[in-house]
N, C-alpha and C positions, 0 to 999 in steps of 0.2 A: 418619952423616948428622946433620948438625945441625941440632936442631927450632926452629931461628928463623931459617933459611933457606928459602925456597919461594917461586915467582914472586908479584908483586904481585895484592892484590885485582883480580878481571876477567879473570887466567889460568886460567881452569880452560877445561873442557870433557869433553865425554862424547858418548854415542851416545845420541842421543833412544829410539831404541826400548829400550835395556837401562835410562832413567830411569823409562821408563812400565810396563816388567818390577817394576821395584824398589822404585815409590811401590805397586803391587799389591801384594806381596808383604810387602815393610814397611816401607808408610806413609810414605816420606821421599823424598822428590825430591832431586835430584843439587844443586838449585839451593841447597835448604835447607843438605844438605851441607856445603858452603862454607863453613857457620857455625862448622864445627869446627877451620878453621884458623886461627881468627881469635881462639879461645882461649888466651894467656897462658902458660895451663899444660898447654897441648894436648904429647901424648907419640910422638911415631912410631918406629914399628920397624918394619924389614923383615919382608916376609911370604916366608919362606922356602920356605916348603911350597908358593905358586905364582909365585914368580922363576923365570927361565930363564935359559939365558945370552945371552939377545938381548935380557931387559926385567925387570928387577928392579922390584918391588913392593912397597909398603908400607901399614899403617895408621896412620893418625893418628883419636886417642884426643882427642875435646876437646868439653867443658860445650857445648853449645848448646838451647836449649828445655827449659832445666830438666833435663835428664839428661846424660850421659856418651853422644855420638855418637861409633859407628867408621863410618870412612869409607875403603872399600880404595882405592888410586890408584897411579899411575905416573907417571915423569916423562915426557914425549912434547914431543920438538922446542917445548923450553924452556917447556910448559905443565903445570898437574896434569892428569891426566886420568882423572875417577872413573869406576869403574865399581863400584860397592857400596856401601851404606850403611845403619848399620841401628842401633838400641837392642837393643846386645846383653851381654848379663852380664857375658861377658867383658872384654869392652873395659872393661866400670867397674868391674871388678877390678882390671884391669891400670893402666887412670889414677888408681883410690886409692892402687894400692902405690906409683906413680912419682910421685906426689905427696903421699905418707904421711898422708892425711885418715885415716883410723879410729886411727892411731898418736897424732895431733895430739888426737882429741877424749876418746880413751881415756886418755893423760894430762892432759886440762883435768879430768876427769871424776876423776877419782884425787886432784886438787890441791885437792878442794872437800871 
């Protein structure tokens, strides 16, 4: 999948009640969300562990509010449509390595 593909800003959508689940839980609204596709250097990969064969799933890894937001989603009759989101470790693992930030500063930091 290519990460500079994905329907225009104002495609998304979700289930109100699983956004008010999820700002309880951690703190981020589906709407916030959003923010992470609109990141440059935002990273998506299949979530293989819950794809089926009827609805494949994926996270997108992207800078919004000062940290590294993952946001799970699907495609649905030509929309994203989240259901998850969250500041979680992983995901800013996973958008350093795919973006080689601690590679980049550990050699600035070597060259001084």
């Amino acid at each position: 999948m290519s990460a500079s593909i994905f329907p225009p800003s104002g495609s998304f959508e979700w289930d109100p009640d699983k956004d008010r689940v999820n700002q309880a839980k951690h703190g981020v609204s589906f709407a916030d969300a959003e923010g992470a596709f609109l990141d440059q250097r935002r990273v998506l990969h299949e979530d293989v562990r819950h794809s089926s064969s009827t609805e494949t799933r994926y996270f997108c890894f992207g800078m919004h509010g000062g940290a590294v937001l993952t946001v799970r989603f699907t495609y649905r009759d030509g929309l994203i449509r989240i259901f998850g989101a969250g500041y979680w470790t992983k995901g800013r693992h996973i958008y350093e390595q795919a973006n080689q930030i601690h590679q980049r500063a550990h050699r600035s930091h070597e060259d001084h």
